[in-house]
C-alpha positions, 0 to 999 in steps of 0.5 A: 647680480647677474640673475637679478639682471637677468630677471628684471630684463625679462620683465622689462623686455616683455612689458616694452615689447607688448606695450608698444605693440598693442597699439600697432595690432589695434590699428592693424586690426581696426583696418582689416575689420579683424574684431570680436563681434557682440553675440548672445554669447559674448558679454561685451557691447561693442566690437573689440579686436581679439589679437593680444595673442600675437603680442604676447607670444612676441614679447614673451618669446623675445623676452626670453630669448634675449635675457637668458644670455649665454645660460643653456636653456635646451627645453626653450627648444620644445617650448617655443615649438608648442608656442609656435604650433598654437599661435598659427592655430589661435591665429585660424581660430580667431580670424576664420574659426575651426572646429574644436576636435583640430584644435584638440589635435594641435594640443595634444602635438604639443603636448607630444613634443614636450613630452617624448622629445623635450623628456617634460613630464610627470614622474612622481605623483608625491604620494597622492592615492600613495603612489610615488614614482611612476612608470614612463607609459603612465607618465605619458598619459598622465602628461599628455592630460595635463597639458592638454586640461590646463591649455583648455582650461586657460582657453575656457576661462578667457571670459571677461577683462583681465581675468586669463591675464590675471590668473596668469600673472597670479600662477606665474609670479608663485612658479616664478618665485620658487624656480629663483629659490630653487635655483632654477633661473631658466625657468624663472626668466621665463615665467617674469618674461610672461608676468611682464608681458602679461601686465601690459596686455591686461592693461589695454585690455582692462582700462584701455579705450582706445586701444582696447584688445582681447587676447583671444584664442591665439593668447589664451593657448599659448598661455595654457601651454606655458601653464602647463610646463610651469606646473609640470617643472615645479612638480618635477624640481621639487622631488628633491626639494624637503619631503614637506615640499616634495608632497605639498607640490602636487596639490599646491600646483592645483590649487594655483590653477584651481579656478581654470581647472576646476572651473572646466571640470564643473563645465564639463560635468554639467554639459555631458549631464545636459548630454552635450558636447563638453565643448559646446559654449555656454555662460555657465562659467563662473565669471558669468555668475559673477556677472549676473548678480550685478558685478562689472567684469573689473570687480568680478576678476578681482572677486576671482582672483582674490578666492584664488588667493584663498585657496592657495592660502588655504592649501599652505595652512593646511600643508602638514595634512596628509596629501589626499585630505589636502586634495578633499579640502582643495575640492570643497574649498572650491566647490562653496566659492563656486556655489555662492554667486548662485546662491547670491543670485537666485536669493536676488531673483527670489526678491521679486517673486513671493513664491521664490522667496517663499521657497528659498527661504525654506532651503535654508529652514531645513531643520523646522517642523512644518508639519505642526500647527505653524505649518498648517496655518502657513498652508491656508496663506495663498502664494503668490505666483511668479507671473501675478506677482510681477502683473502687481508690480507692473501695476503698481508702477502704472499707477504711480 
């Protein structure tokens, strides 16, 4: 009874802590012009303050704090430390602005402490690439990577309303659950003080209108970090868990965090091959595709979220596989979701040019004979060009 207690108090005190102090920031934030101004970048048309941040580290904090009761929880030390040490920084970050390698060095601290002082680290890699346990360098630099990839990713994916909060809830409520059932109650108080905490500030920031907000950076960190340390901890407990749950973890973990992770990796892969900085912003992610072809951002997180559901369902299907066919099966999985909005919208573009259509069209004959007579007819067909095509449809509307 107790644990439930426990828990439900965590929930609760996150959801009340955020919920009453959100309209508190708006205001604040409304006097002080601390707002999020529309750019050619950002997707929303009018000024929004970006503070949610402090709201959630507040209420999941507190949250935490007051419903562990008397239970020894000695990583909370190092945990709050990291949250600490992100919030000033999101805090600069979303008020003056600092440059991307400061923010690199504050995650890469954080993830130091946890590791080297809090001992929360990888140590077993359940036969991925068959390696098991791992010396303690590599643990190190396995580690540090991580956290520093899944704060990142987190940060990177904060693009449109309810999406970082719902990729938050979604990651939580899967760690959550398995810390209860393996008797991990520490952690699980913390992941229900994020979940609760979570839901309110998507709230505001999906339906709210008055008092609208964004998390911004200082959220979107600390978020991450918290991520991070679920992950890592969920990895960590299940070595002595059922073999079956000991090799399914690594890729189970990923698969969780599928969309912010490999969301970044696609990101980045296309930035250092456009030979730009992996930093440089862009709107390249995801959601924006999602936006492009016409979807509003509350059907674009539900869009994501429900794919990220797939995919955990995909992984847990499949968990009897041998862990590296898991891992190739997770990667395609992905890679088709990320592919489809794209598709989607270059097929809707391609209706409004004959040449397009044309082209698109052919990308998906690939097994037709065009060298034979139908072909060489088609070749006697005079295409359209794009900029003719729009000239008829521009007239076409003239006169009527």
């Amino acid at each position: 009874m107790t644990i439930i207690a426990q828990i439900i108090s965590a929930f609760l005190i996150g959801l009340m802590l955020v919920f009453y102090a959100i309209p508190i920031i708006v205001r604040i934030s409304k006097e002080k012009h601390l707002f999020d101004v529309p750019n050619e970048r950002k997707i929303n048309k009018h000024a929004v303050p970006y503070l949610g941040g402090i709201a959630l580290f507040v209420g999941i904090s507190i949250a935490t704090l007051l419903s562990i009761f008397n239970d020894p929880f000695p990583d909370i030390r190092y945990i709050l430390v990291g949250m600490i040490i992100l919030f000033f920084i999101g805090i600069k970050d979303d008020i003056l602005v600092i440059s991307a390698r400061k923010k690199l060095i504050a995650q890469i601290v954080c993830a130091l402490i946890l590791i080297m002082l809090g001992d929360i680290r990888l140590t077993d890699l359940h036969g991925i690439l068959d390696l098991h346990e791992i010396d303690y360098f590599f643990s190190m630099a396995l580690s540090l990577l991580a956290i520093v990839a899944i704060i990142n990713a987190l940060n990177l994916i904060d693009g449109i309303d309810g999406l970082a909060a719902g990729i938050g809830i979604l990651a939580s409520s899967f760690f959550g659950t398995f810390f209860i059932l393996s008797g991990n109650i520490q952690y699980a108080i913390l992941c229900f003080a994020t979940i609760g905490s979570l839901s309110s500030f998507a709230f505001y920031n999906v339906f709210g209108r008055k008092n609208k907000i964004f998390m911004g950076d200082t959220g979107s960190l600390i978020l991450g970090l918290l991520l991070a340390v679920f992950a890592i901890q969920y990895n960590e407990i299940s070595i002595t868990g059922s073999d079956q749950q000991s090799s399914l973890s690594p890729v189970y973990s990923l698969a969780i965090l599928s969309v912010p992770l490999f969301d970044m990796i696609r990101l980045f892969a296309i930035r250092i091959f456009q030979k730009k900085s992996p930093f440089s912003p862009d709107i390249n992610h995801i959601h924006h595709k999602l936006l492009k072809i016409g979807l509003s951002h509350l059907t674009s997180t539900l869009i994501i979220l429900g794919a990220n559901l797939i995919i955990i369902g995909i992984v847990y299907v499949f968990r009897s596989i041998n862990n590296n066919f898991l891992l190739i099966i997770l990667i395609s999985t992905f890679t088709l979701f990320s592919l489809l909005p794209q598709l989607i919208y270059e097929y809707k573009k391609a209706g409004k040019s004959l040449t397009k259509k044309h082209q698109f069209n052919l990308f998906f004959r690939p097994f037709k004979n065009y060298a034979e007579k139908n072909s060489e007819d088609d070749s006697t067909v005079e295409l359209t060009t794009e900029a003719e095509a729009e000239d008829n449809e521009l007239k076409q509307a003239v006169n009527e």
